[in-house]
C-alpha positions in Angstrom: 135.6 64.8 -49.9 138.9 62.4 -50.2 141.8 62.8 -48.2 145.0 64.5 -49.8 147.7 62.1 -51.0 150.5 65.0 -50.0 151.9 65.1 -46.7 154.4 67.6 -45.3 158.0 66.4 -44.2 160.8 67.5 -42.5 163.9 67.0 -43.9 166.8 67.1 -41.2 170.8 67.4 -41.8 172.6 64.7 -41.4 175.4 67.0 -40.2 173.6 67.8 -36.7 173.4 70.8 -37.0 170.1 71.3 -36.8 169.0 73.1 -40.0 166.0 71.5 -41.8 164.2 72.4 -44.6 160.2 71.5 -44.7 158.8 69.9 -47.9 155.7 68.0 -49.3 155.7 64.4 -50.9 152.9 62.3 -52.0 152.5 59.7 -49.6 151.2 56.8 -51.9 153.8 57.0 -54.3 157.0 57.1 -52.1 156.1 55.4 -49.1 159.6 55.3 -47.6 161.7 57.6 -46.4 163.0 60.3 -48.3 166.7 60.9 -48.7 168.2 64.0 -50.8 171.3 65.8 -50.4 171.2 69.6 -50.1 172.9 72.3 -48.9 173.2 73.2 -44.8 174.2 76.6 -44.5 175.5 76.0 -41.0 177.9 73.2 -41.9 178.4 75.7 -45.1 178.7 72.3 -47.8 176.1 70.0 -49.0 175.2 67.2 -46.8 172.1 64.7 -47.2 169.0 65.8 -45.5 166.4 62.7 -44.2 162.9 62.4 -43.7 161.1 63.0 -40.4 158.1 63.7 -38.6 157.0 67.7 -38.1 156.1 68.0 -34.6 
């Protein structure tokens, strides 16, 4: 069988606050790092979230 194309992310605030939301891209088609602004109900305002690794 082939190997899947999607991955899961992480998406962490750029606020530090810690909050992250957990997502799935396709690898081949965005290879770089993902960038969207959403809302951190810590901070309590929309902030941009970026890609990282799940540990």
């Amino acid at each position: 069988m082939a190997k899947t194309n999607v991955i899961q992310i992480r998406l962490v605030s750029s606020a530090d606050t810690g909050y992250f939301y957990v997502t799935k891209k396709n690898a081949r088609s965005s290879t770089g790092k993902m960038e969207v602004r959403k809302y951190d109900p810590v901070a309590r305002k929309h902030v941009t979230f970026r890609e990282a690794k799940i540990k």
